[in-house]
N, C-alpha and C positions, 0 to 999 in steps of 0.2 A: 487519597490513601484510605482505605476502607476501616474500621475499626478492628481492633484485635479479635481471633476469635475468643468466647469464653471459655476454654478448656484448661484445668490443670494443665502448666506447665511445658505448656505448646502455645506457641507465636505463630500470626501470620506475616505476611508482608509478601514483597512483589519482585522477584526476581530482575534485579537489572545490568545485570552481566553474566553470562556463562564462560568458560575456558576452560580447556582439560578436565570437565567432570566436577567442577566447583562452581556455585553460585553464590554471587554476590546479591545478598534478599534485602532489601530495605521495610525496616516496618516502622510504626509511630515512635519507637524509641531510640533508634538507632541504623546500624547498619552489620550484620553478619553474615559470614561467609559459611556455606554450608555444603554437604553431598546428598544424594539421594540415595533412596533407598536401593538395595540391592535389587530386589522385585522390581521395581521399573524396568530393569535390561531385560530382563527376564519376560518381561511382559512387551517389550519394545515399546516402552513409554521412556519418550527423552523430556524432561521441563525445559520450556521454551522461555527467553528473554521475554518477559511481561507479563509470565506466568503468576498470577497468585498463589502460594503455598501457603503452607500449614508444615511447621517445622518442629520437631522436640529440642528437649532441654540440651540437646548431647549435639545439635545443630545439626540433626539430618531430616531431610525433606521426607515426610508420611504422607504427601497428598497434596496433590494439583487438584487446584478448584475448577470449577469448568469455566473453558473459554468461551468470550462472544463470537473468538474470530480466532484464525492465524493463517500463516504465510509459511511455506516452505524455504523460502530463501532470501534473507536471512532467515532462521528460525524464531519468529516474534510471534505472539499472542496478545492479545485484545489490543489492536490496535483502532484508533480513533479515525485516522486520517491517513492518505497518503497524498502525499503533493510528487504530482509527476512534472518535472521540470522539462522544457523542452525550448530552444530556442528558435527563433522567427528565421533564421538563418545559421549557414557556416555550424553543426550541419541541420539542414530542412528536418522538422519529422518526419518520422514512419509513422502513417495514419494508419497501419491495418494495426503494426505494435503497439503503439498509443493507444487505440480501439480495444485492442486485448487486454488491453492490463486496467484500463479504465473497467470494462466491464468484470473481470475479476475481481478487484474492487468493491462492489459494488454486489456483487455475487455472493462474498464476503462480509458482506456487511457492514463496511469500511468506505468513509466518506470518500470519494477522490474529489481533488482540490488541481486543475490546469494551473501552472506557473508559467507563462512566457518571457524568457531573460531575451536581451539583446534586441530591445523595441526601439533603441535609439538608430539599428542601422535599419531595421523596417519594423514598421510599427504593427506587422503580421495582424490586419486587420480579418482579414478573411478568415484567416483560420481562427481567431479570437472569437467570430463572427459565426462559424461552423459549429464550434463549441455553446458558446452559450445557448442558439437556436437547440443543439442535443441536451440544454437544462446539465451542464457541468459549470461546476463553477470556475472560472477563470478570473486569475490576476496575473496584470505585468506588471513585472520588475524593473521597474525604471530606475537609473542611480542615480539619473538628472534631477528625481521629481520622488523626495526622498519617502513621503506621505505611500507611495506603491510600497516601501521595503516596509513601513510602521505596521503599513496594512497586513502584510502576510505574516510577521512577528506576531499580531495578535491573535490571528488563527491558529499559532503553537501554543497559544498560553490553555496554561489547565489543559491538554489536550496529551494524549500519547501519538506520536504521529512520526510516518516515515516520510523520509526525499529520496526520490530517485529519479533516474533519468539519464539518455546518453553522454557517456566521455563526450566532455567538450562541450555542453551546454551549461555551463557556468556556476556548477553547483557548490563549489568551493564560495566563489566570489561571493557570491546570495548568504552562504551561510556567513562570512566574513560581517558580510553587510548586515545580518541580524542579531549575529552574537559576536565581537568582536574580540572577545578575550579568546574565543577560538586560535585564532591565528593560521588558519589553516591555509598550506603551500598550495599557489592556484596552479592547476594543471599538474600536482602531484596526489601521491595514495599521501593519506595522511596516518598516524601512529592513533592519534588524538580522535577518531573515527575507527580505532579497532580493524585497520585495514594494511597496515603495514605489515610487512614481511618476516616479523618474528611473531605477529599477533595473527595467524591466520584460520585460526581456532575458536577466536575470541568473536560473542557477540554483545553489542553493550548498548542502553539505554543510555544519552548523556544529556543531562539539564540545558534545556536552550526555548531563551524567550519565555519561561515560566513555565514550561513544560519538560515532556521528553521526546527525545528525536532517537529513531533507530538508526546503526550504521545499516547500509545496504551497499552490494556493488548494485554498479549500472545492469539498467534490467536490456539492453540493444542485445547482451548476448542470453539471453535465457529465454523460453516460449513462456507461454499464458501457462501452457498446461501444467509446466514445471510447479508453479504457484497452486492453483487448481484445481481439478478435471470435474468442469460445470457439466449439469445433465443438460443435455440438449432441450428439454422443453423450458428450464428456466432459462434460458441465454436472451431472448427477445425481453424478457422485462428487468434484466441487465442494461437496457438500452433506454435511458429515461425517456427518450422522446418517441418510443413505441407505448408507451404506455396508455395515454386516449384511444392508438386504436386497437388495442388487445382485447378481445372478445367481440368486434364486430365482423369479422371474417364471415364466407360463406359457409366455411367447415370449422366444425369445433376444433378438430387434430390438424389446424392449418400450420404448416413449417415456415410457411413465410418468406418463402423462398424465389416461388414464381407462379406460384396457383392462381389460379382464376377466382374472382371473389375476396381476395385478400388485401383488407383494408389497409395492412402496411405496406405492401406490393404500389396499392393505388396513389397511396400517401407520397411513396418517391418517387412514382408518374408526374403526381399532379406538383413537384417540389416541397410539399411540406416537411419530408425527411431528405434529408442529405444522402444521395445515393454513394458516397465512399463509407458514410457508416453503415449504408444499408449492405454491400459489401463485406466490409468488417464481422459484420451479422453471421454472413453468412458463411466467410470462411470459419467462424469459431462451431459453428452449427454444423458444417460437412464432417470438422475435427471429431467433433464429438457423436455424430452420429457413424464413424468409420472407426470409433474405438469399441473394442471386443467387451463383452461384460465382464468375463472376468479382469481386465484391466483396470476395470473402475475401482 
């Protein structure tokens, strides 16, 4: 939590619930509920859950500090981390979705973190094996082998950090297994996640494992770009394991796509890159280079 600022009679602190036009600010003394200024609508500035403000005495928001980062859906700001949960099975990932959202990510300036649940019905070596060779970090969540769930607990500590990932890969159970006082119903939307059917307005930061966790829905129905719209010349170094051969091409303006002389081309010739990432590469690179400029 960052220090107050010093201004007569103005508080900061860090937004960690929106609903209906109200925010919930926590700062070092407490916790207050506040609105924003009129001028923000006006300007189409909305404060984002994980926004740091600057608040008056009369508890209305004068000013959003700048973000490191944020994400369009949910609407969060500076966020640390996202763990994208996915399981080895029942159902299989979407390597191109997964690809997207990892490099979004990362685009963003925002750690991603691979979560594999369900290594007890296959131990999803390969694709564990695909990942870390792309320099992502990966853990599975074993329940048998309780040291995996201690492990991922303490990548929430001190951290702001989302989970997401498809219906049906076990993101209830995980959180269960990390924070227990949750209680959270497996296989349903939970209230207690800001996701329930009278709270569907509502976004919230909730304390978990000594940190905070954002609610998110599952990212299977939403694109990369929804979150978003990378320039297509940063998207290759999105990609960690393009990184060594980025600037060794035969052309400087190489797309990396399928050009002659192209050290990343050569790279998933010769195996050293994963030709499904290199794929993934490139459908986000066609995306973005087929988007109009005023769209951006």
């Amino acid at each position: 939590m960052a220090n107050p600022v010093a201004i007569s009679s103005q508080k900061q602190g860090r937004i960690i619930t929106s609903v209906g036009g109200l925010y919930t600010v926590e700062t070092s003394s407490g916790i207050c509920t506040c609105k924003a200024r009129g001028v923000f609508r006006k300007k189409g500035i909305v404060p984002y859950v994980g926004d740091y403000v600057i608040f008056s005495q009369d508890q209305v928001i004068t000013e959003i500090l700048p973000r490191k980062n944020h994400i369009l859906r949910p609407p969060v700001a500076n966020l640390d981390q996202i763990l994208f949960v996915v399981s080895s099975c029942n159902p299989r990932p979407n390597l191109l979705l997964l690809d997207s959202f990892l490099a979004v990510a990362i685009y963003q300036d925002i750690q991603p973190i691979l979560v594999v649940t369900k290594v007890d019905l296959d131990n999803a070596t390969k694709l564990q094996e695909l990942y870390q060779k792309a320099e992502i970090a990966v853990m599975p969540a074993d329940y048998e082998s309780p040291e995996t769930i201690e492990a991922i607990a303490r990548k929430l500590d001190g951290k702001v950090s989302m989970m997401t990932g498809n219906s049906g890969v076990g993101k209830s159970t995980l959180l269960n297994a990390i924070e227990p006082s949750l209680h959270l119903p497996v296989g349903e939307i939970s209230e207690k996640l800001g996701r329930g059917r009278h709270t569907t307005r509502q976004v919230q930061l909730f304390p978990c494992a000594g940190g905070y966790l954002a609610d998110t829905p599952g990212f299977s129905t939403f694109e990369a770009e929804q979150y978003v719209q990378m320039e297509k010349r940063k998207i290759a170094a999105c990609f960690p394991e393009f990184q060594k051969y980025l600037g060794h091409c035969r052309f400087q303006d190489c797309a990396h796509i399928c050009e002659k002389g192209c050290a990343i081309v050569q790279a998933v010739q010769n195996g050293e890159i994963a030709k499904s990432r290199h794929d993934s590469y490139v459908s986000l690179y066609q995306t973005a280079n087929q988007r109009k400029a005023w769209e951006s």
